[in-house]
N, C-alpha and C positions, 0 to 999 in steps of 0.2 A: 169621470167627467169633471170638469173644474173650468173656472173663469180665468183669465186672463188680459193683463192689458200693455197695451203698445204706447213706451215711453219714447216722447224724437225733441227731447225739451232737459230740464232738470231730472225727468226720471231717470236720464241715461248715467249721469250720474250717480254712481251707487253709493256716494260717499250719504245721502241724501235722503235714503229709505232702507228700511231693511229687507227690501225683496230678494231673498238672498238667489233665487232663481234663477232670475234676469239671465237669457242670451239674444246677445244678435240679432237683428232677422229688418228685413226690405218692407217699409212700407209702400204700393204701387198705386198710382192716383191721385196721390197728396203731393202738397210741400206745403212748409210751414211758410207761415209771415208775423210778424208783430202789430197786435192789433192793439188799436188805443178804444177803450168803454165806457159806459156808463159807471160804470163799477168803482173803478178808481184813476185815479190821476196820472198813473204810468201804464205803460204799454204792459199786455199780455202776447206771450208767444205762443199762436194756435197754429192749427193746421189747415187747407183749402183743397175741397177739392180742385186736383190740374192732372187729367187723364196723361201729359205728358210727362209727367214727372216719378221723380219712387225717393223715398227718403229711408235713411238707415235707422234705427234707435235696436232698443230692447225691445224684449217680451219678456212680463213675470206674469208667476201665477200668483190673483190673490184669492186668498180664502175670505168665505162669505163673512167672518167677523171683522175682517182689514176692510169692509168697503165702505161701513160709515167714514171713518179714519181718510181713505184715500179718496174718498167724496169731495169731505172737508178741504185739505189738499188742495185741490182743483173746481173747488166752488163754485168759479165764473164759466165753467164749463160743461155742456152738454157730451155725454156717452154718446160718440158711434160706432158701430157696430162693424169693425172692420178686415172679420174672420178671414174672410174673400180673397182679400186685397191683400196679406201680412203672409212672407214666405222666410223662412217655414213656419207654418204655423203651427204649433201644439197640437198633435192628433185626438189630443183628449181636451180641448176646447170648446167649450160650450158657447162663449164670448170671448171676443178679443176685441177691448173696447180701446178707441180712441179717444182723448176729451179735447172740446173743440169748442172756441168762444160761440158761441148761437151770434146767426146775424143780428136777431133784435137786441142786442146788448151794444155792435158794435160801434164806435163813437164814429160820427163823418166828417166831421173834422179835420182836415189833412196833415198826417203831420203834427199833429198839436201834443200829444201825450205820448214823452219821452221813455225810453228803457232806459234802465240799470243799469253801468258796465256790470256789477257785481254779479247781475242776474246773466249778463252774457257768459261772463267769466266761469259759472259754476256749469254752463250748459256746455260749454268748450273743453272745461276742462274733464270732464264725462266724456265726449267723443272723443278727447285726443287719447285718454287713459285705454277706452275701447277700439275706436277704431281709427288709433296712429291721426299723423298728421294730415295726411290726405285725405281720412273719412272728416274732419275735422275741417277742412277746407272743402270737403264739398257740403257739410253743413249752412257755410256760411253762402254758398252757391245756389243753394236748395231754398231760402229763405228771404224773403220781400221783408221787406220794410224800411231798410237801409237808410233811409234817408231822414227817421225819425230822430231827434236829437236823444243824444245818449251823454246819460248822468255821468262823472264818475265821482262816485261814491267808495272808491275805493280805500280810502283813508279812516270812514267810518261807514262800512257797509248797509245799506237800506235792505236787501234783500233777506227773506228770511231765512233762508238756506245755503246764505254765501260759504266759500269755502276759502283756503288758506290756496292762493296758488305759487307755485315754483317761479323762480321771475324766468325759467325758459317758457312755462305755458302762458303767465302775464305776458311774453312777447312776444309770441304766436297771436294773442290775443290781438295786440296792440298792432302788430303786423296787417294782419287779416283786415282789420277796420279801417288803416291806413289807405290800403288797396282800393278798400271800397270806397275811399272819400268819409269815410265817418270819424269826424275826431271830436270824440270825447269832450266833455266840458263840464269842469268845473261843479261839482252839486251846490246847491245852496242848503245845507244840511237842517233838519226840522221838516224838511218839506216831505210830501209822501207823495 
């Protein structure tokens, strides 16, 4: 029996962690959105429940000394418990957690507290690696917040787990945000 948890964010990104694990698998119930918090001054990408929805990521397993470590990680987030809902799950699963900003955290603000391209950039480039360009595109379909301004930072990355991308996945990137009306602006760099 072992833990496990459901990445639909940076974790899909294996470039990112060493869960050498990691496969595939439907989260059913959720979709993710970018939430702005208490916490800090840029957007976090959580997940909500939406019974109409299912989003794709990983599943790894971690062992009980990685969960300080993947805590920390994922700080501003609340474990849920989302065994049920995760196909296929791990038959030897004890948890299959999700981490999920808590509403008392979220900022109400609309709109107010920007994401990171870089921070987009590294979660894109995880599903395009995993699951091609169409899981990839339907990430960006799966996920509200669209409308929050987005940094780019790309010159000198803000995030802390940015990666190096290929200018065909920078343009997928750039594509994708196009579509949806999001264009990128300019970071004022120092700022967090």
């Amino acid at each position: 029996m072992a833990d496990f948890f459901f990445g639909y964010g940076s974790l899909v990104n294996t470039a990112t962690h060493s869960y050498s694990a990691a496969e595939p698998a439907v989260l059913r119930g959720w979709r993710r959105c970018w939430h702005g918090t208490a916490v800090r001054d840029v957007a976090f990408l959580s997940v909500i429940p939406d019974p109409d929805c299912q989003i794709e990521g990983l599943v790894a397993r971690v062992d009980r000394a990685e969960w300080a470590a993947l805590d920390q990680r994922e700080a501003a987030y609340d474990r849920q418990d989302v065994r049920d809902q995760v196909a296929p799950a791990p038959k030897e699963a004890v948890s299959l957690i999700a981490f999920a900003v808590p509403e008392r955290l979220w900022q109400r603000a609309p709109a107010a507290q920007p994401i990171y391209l870089s921070y987009i950039d590294v979660v894109v480039q995880g599903y395009l690696r995993i699951f091609g360009s169409e899981g990839a595109a339907r990430f960006f379909a799966t996920t509200d917040g669209w409308d929050r301004p987005i940094l780019d930072d790309r010159a000198a990355p803000l995030y802390p787990r940015h990666q190096v991308l290929s200018p065909k996945e920078r343009q997928f990137v750039d594509d994708q945000l196009a579509q949806l009306g999001a264009a990128p602006a300019q970071a004022s760099f120092g700022s967090t």
